[in-house]
C-alpha positions in Angstrom: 0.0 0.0 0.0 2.8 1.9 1.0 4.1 1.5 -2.5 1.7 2.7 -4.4 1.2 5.7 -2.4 4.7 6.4 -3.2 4.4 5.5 -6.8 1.4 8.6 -6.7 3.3 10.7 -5.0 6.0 10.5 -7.6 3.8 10.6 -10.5 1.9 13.5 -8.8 5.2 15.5 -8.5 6.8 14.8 -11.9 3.9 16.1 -13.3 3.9 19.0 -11.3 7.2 19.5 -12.5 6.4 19.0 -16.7 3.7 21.5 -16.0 5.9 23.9 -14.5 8.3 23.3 -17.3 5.7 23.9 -20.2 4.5 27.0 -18.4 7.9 28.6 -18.7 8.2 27.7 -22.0 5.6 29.4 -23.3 6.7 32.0 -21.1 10.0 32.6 -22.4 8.5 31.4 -26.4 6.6 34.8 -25.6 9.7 36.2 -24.5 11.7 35.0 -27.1 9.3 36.6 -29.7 9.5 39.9 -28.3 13.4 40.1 -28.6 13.4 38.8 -32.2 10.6 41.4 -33.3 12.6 44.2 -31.5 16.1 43.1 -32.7 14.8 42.9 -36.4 12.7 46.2 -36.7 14.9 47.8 -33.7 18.6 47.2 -33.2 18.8 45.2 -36.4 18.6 48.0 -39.3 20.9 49.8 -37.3 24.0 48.3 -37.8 22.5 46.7 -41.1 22.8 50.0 -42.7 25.9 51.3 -41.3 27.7 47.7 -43.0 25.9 47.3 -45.9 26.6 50.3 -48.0 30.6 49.2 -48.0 30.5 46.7 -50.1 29.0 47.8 -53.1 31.2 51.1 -52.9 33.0 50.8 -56.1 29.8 49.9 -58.1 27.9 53.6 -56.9 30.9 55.5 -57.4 30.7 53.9 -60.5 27.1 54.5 -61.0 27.5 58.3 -59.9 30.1 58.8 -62.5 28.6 57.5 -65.6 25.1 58.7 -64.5 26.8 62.5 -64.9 28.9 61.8 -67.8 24.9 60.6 -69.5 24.2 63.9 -68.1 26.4 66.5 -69.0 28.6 64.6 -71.5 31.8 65.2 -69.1 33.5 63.0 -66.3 33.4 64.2 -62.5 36.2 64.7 -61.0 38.1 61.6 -58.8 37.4 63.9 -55.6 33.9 64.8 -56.4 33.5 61.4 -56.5 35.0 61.1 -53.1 32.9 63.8 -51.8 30.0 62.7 -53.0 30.2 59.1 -52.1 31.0 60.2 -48.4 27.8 62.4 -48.1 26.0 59.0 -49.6 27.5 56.9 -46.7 27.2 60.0 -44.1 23.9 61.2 -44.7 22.6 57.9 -43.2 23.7 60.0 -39.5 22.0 63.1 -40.4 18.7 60.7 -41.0 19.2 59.2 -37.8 20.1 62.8 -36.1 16.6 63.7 -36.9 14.8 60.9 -36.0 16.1 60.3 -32.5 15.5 64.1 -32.3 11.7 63.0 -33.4 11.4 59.8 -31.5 10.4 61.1 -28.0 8.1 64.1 -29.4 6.4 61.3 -31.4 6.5 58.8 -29.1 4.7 60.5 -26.6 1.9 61.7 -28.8 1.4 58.8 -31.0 2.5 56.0 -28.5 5.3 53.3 -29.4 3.3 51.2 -31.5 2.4 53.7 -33.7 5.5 55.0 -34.0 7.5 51.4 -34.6 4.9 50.7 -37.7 5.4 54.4 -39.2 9.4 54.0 -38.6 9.1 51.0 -40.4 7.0 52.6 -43.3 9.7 54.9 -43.7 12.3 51.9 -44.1 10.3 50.5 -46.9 9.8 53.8 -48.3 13.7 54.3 -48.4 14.5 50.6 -49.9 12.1 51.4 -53.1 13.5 54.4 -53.4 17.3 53.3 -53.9 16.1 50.2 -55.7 14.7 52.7 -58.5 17.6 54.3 -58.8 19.2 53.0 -61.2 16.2 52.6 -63.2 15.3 56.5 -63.1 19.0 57.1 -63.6 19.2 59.3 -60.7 22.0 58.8 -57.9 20.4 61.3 -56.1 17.8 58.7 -54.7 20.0 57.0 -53.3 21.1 60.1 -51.0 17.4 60.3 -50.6 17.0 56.8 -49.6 19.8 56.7 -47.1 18.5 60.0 -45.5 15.0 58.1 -45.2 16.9 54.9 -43.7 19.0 57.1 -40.8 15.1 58.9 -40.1 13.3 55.3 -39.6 16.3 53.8 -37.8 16.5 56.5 -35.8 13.5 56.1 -34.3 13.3 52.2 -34.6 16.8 52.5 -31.9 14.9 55.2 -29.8 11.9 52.8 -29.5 13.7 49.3 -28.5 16.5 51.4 -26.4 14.8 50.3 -23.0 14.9 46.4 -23.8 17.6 45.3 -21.1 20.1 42.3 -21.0 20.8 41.6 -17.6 23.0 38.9 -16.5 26.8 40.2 -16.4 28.6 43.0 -15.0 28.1 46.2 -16.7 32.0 47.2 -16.2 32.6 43.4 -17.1 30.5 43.8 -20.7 31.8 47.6 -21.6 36.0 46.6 -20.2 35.8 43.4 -21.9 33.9 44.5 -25.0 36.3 47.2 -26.2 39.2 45.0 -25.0 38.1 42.3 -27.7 37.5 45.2 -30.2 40.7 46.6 -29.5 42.6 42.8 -30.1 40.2 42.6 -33.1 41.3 45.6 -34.6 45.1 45.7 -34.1 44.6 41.6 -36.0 42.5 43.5 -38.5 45.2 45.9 -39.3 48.3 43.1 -39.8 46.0 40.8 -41.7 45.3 43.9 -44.5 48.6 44.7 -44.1 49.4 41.4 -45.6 46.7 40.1 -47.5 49.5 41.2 -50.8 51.7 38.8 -49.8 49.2 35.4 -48.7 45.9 34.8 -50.3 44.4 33.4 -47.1 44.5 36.9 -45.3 41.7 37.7 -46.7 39.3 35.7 -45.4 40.9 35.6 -41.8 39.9 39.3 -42.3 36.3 38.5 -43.2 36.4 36.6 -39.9 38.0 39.5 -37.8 35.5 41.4 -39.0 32.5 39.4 -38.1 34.4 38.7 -34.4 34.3 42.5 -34.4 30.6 42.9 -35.0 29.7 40.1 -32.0 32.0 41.7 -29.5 30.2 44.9 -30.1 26.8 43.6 -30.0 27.2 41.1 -27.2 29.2 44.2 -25.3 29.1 47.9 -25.5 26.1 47.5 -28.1 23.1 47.0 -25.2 25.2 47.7 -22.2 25.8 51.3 -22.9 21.9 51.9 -23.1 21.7 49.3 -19.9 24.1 52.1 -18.0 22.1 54.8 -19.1 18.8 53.6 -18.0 20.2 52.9 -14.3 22.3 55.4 -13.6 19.9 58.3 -14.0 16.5 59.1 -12.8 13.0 59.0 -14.4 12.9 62.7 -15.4 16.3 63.1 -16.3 16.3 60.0 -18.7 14.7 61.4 -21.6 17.2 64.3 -21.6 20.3 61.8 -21.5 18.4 59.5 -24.0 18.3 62.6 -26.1 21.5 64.0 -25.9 22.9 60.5 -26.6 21.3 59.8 -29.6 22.0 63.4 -31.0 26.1 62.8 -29.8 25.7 59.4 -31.4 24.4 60.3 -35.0 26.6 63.6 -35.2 29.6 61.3 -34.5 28.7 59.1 -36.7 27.9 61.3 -39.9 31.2 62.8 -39.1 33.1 59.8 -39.5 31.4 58.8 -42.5 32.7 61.9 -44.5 36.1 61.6 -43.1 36.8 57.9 -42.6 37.2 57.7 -46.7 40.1 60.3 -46.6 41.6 58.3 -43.4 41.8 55.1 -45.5 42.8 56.7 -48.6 46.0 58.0 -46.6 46.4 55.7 -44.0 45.2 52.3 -46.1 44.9 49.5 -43.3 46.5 51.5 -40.4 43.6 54.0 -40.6 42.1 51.5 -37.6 45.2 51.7 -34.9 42.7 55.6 -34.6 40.0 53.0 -33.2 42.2 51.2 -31.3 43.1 53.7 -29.5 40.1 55.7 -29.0 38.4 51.8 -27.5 41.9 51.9 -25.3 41.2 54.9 -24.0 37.4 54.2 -22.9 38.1 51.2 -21.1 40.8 52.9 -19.2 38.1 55.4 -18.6 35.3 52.9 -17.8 37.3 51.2 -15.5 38.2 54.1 -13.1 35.3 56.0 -13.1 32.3 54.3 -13.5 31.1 51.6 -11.0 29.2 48.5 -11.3 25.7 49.5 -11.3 24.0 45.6 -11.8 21.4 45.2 -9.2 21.9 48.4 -7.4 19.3 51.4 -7.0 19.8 54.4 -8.4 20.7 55.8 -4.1 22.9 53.1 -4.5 24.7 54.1 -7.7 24.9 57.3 -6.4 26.8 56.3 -3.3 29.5 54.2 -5.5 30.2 57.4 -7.8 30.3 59.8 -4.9 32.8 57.1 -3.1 35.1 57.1 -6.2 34.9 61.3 -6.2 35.4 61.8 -2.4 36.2 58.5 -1.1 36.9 58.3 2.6 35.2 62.6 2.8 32.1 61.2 1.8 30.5 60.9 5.0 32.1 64.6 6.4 30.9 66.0 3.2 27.2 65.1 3.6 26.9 66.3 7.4 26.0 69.8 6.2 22.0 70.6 6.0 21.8 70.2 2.6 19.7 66.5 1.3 22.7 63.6 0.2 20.9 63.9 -3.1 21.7 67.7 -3.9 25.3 66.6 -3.2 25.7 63.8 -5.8 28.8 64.9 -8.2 30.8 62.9 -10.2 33.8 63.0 -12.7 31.9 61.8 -15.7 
């Protein structure tokens, strides 16, 4: 009797358990679903648009030449060229300049879900248009296009900027991930360097790059929104979201007119400038920013006024004013 008692018991637990089981799988299927949607219509066109337009380089400069010389019966210049081909690949900044500028203003009014389907409109809008022109003849669509693409991802990366990743250290993920990109880079640079000389540089170079892109995305990619998000408040987060994303487009529209005149004098040591600049930021990361994983914002607060005042922390908040008003940090 005993044994069958035990026998139900078992059964009775185990299926308890398959239960529990199948509710947090269609749990995390739900969850699952969510990050997908968000990384394709969010994060995803993002750094889609800032690779893509590299490779076919030659054939639009190509394109932009002849399309003037049907024109006006006359070649441009090599440095028009240039100038115009950089304005092609920048303008995709000034796009997304705007539309982060746009993205709260819109957001608030016409909610997220409104505003994720009409950012989206725009990226199909932008795709017809450069895929006509070469049919219309007209490389000035494709300016056109690439503007459109920077204004829809723009907002697409303002919208999905509050989905968090939270299982390592922040310092951990930002340290380690310009560490990597750093190694990355300084391989990237001696495998151009000899591609001339053995044929199988090239494609360790393909692979450096793509090590590159999943440093960045499984690192500083989320984490740096992750920091932003816990290290300031509620009302002050749409102003740091906002000057972010202006700082963040601007920076990069300015590298895409200048980083063709790096590598045209430079060739494959134009990226020991990145190197350096990811050296520098973990350097800075790891002095001045503390580990903010699991920790209120009072908390965070303590840890950056202990790496300002240290040990005078506790003197310097026995005035009358509020610990809060007193919060000052080196970043």
């Amino acid at each position: 009797m005993s044994q069958v008692l035990t026998r139900k018991q078992q059964e009775s637990a185990l299926s308890q358990e398959m239960d529990a089981v199948f509710s947090d799988l269609v749990q995390f299927r739900g969850l699952f679903q969510l990050i997908f949607v968000l990384g394709i219509g969010g994060s995803f066109p993002y750094g889609f648009h800032i690779s893509v337009i590299s490779y076919p380089s030659a054939h639009i400069r190509k394109f932009i030449n002849e399309t003037w010389i049907e024109r006006h019966g006359s070649p441009l210049h090599p440095e028009t060229i240039m100038l115009l081909w950089s304005f092609i690949v920048s303008v995709y900044g000034m796009g997304g300049f705007l539309g982060s500028l746009c993205c709260g203003y819109l957001t608030t009014k016409y909610r997220k879900q409104k505003c994720q389907m009409c950012a989206n409109l725009i990226i199909l809008v932008a795709a017809l248009i450069m895929a006509f022109s070469k049919t219309a003849k007209s490389f000035e669509m494709i300016l056109v296009g690439r503007f459109l693409y920077g204004i829809g991802t723009g907002m697409c990366s303002g919208h999905c900027g509050t989905t968090l990743i939270d299982r390592f250290g922040r310092r951990v993920l930002l340290c380690g991930g310009y560490m990597l990109m750093g190694s990355v880079l300084a391989l990237l640079t001696m495998t151009l360097s000899l591609q001339h000389q053995f044929f199988w540089m090239h494609y360790f170079s393909v692979i450096l790059i793509f090590l590159f892109v999943i440093f960045y995305g499984t690192g500083p990619s989320g984490t740096t929104i992750t920091i932003m998000v816990e290290i300031f408040s509620q009302s002050s987060r749409p102003s740091a979201f906002l000057i972010f994303g202006c700082i963040n487009w601007m920076g990069l529209f300015v590298l895409g007119m200048t980083f063709p005149l790096i590598v045209e004098n430079l060739g494959p040591f134009c990226f020991l400038i990145f190197l350096g600049i990811l050296a520098l930021s973990a350097i800075f990361i790891y002095l001045y920013l503390p580990e903010t994983k699991g920790k209120s914002i009072m908390e965070i607060k303590a840890e950056f006024n202990k790496l300002n005042f240290g040990k005078k922390e506790t003197s310097a908040t026995g005035n009358n004013f509020p610990k809060e008003q007193l919060f000052c940090t080196k970043l």
